[in-house]
C-alpha positions, 0 to 999 in steps of 0.5 A: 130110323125108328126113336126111342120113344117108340121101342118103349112096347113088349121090348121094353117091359119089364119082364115078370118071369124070374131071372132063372127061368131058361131061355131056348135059345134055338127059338131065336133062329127064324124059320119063315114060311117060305112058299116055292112054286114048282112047275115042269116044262115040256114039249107035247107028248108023245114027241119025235126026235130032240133031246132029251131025246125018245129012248129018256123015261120022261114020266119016270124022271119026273117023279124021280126029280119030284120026290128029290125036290119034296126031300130038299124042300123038307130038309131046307123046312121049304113049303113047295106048291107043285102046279098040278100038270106040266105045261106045254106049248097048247097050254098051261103057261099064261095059268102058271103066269097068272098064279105067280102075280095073283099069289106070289110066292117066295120063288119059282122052281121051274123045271125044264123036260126038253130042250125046246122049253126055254121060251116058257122058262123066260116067258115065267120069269118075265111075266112072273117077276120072282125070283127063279130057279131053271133046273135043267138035267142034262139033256135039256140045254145047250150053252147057247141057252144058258149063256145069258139067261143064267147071268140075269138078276133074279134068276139061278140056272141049274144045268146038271144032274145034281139035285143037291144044287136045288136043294142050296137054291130052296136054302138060298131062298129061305135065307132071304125070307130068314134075313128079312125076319130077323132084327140084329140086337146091337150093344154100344153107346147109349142111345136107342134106336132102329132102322131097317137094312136095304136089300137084306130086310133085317131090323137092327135095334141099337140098345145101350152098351150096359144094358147087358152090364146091369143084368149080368149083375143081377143073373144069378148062378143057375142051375143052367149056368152050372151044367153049362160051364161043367160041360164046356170043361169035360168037353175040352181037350184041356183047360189053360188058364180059365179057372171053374169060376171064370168059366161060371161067369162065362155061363152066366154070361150066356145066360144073360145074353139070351135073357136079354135077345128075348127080352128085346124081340130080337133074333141076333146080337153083337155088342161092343164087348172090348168096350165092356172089358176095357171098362171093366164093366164085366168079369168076363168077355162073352167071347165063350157065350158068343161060340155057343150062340154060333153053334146054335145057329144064332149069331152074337157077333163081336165089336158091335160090328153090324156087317160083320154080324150081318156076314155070320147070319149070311153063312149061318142062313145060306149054308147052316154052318156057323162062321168065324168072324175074324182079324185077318193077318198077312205072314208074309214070309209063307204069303199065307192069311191068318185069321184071328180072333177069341170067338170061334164056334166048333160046329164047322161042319154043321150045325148037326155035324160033329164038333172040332176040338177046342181047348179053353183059354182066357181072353188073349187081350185081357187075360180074363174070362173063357175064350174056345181056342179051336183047333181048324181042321188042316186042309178044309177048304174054307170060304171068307165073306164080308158085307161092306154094306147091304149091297157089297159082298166080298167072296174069296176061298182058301185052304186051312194050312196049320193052326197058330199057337199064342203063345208064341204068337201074340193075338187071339186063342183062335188063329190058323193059316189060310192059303188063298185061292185066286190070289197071289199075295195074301196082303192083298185080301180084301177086308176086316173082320171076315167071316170064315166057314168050311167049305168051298161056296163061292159059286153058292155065294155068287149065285145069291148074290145075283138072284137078290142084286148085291154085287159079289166082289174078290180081292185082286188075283194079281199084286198092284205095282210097288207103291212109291214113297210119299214126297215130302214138300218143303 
């Protein structure tokens, strides 16, 4: 734990440029050099027999599969580092062994052209020490060499054709170095302090609750802050009871949030915002500024709930598509979940995809301020995720069934049923305040897991035995 003495550097001056002045707030997303080493394996050539077999253009798939990876890498924003031969059993492997300890990088791609190449995938492994993506096209392995391998910490094997599965692997691996950059900025009590997260690396910065309070009274109503809150009306299917100067206030409340993320270095925030309402501190909650944060692909989790905002950065890093942190609900006469909460984002997709539609609404508890009522695609496979702690990680998948209007309902403005995969009754789903985002990515998810030693954890596919009643004792 770092004191508060020494966090009085650069995060804490004061800051000379005027309160006006824009904030880009895509700069808070990191984007760490990240180092790939590629290799390709093979027998020597010419060879006689075996897979992948004589009639396979092995020079020819190999450029094929190079130029896809030099693709991925681009996209991913992943440095590759191609060995200049592929090596055989005469040479070239204690050379590839020596460049991964001398220089390590972030990972290394090895890349397997026969079948009889899995000694020198293992012997790079092992002798290397880094994490380690084997991709082997079809033709390149029987499950008898996957088998174990494929389960060892540390390592990825990808037996397909699919390059795509490189290209989450290189994601996979930035994600890792963009953890390890970042510092969470976290808004409650009164104290400051830092420490950092095993495992993931990141920095969490606590800073008093009514820092963002006292600067959101002196914010004054910019330009920025007039666009955006005439944006995020015109872009509304329609507006329920935010009035055009609650929605200011909730610009403004943006406005401030990023002016503080610089202020205090930091690359993603959560605050203990029903604390703030509660108080009365603010006019508005930042439930508004906190979907546009997402959207961006920076994360302003809710409740200063550190694993919970660390579990928004995992879909955000892992999968560049924003989540929705969220109070989970048993409807237990459709055994569905449903996931509530004011702070949706409407990028689902993708951050470079189109939006969902949103409706603008106030905050469900309060009734005051700008909350995006988000209207969940019905049938997307959806994903759920929570960190218990650096090193526990709960994993489920379900299908969107229908959006939940309130009212009727009470709760939050954003709420939709799940139906679960894998589990039979949805009042056993695992954990608060998950993180829901599109897409089906538990085998993702689980291979992230085992690369960087966090334990991937379900929720129970089949209900326990009714619980008895407590006896009571005279």
């Amino acid at each position: 734990m770092i004191p508060a003495a020494a966090l009085s550097g650069s995060a804490r001056a004061q800051d000379p440029k005027p309160l006006s002045d824009p904030v880009d707030l895509a700069g808070f997303r990191p984007k760490p050099k990240t180092r790939i080493l590629t290799v390709a394996a093979r027998q020597k050539t010419p060879y006689w027999l075996g897979w992948p077999g004589t009639s396979y253009d092995l020079e020819g798939k190999q450029r094929e599969f190079s130029q896809a990876f030099a693709q991925s890498a681009a996209r991913v924003g992943v440095t590759l580092d191609r060995h200049p031969a592929p090596i055989d059993p005469a040479g070239g492997l204690e050379e590839v062994v020596r460049k991964i300890q001398s220089q390590p990088p972030d990972a290394v791609l090895i890349h397997l052209e026969h079948i009889r190449c899995w000694d020198m995938a293992d012997k790079i492994i092992s002798g290397g020490g880094v994490p380690s993506i084997v991709f082997a096209p079809v033709g390149m392995a029987f499950t008898g060499h996957v088998k174990n391998i494929s389960r060892r910490r540390g390592v990825q094997v990808i037996s397909s054709m699919e390059t795509g599965a490189v290209e989450q692997a290189m994601r996979m691996v930035r994600a890792k170095r963009q953890f390890a950059e970042s510092r969470l900025l976290v808004l409650a009590g009164k104290e400051r302090k830092e420490s950092t997260l095993e495992t993931l690396g990141t920095k969490v910065r606590y800073i008093p609750r009514s820092s963002l309070s006292e600067l959101f009274q002196k914010m004054p109503e910019t330009e920025e802050a007039r666009e955006i809150a005439g944006r995020m009306r015109r872009g509304a299917r329609k507006t329920v009871e935010p009035t055009e100067q609650d929605t200011l206030n909730a610009a403004r409340s943006f406005v401030t949030a990023k002016r503080l993320l610089r202020d205090e270095e930091s690359n993603a925030v959560t605050s203990d915002c029903l604390g703030m309402v509660q108080s009365k501190a603010v006019p508005t909650p930042p439930c508004m500024a906190a979907s546009l944060f997402q959207d961006a692909g920076v994360t302003y989790g809710c409740e200063a709930d550190v694993f919970g905002a660390i579990s928004l950065m995992f879909s955000s890093y892992l999968f560049d598509k924003p989540g929705f942190m969220n109070d989970p609900v048993p409807e237990t006469v459709k055994n569905l979940l449903i996931a509530a909460h004011c702070v949706s984002p409407t990028l689902l997709h993708g951050f470079d995809k189109p939006a969902e539609p949103y409706i603008l609404r106030s905050h469900s508890e309060s009734n005051i301020g700008v909350s995006l009522q988000v209207l969940w695609k019905e049938g997307q496979p959806v994903t759920l995720v929570r960190f218990q702690n650096p090193n526990e990680l709960i994993v489920d998948t379900g299908k969107v069934v229908a959006n939940v209007d309130t009212p009727p309902a009470g709760g939050c403005r954003t709420s939709f049923e799940i139906v679960m995969d894998r589990v039979e009754d949805a009042r056993d789903v695992l954990g608060f305040h998950q993180v829901v985002f599109y897409g089906d990515h538990r085998r993702d998810i689980e291979a992230f897991c085992q690369m960087y030693g966090i334990k991937a954890i379900h929720s129970p596919q089949q209900s326990p035995e009714p619980v008895e009643a407590e006896k009571k004792t005279a």
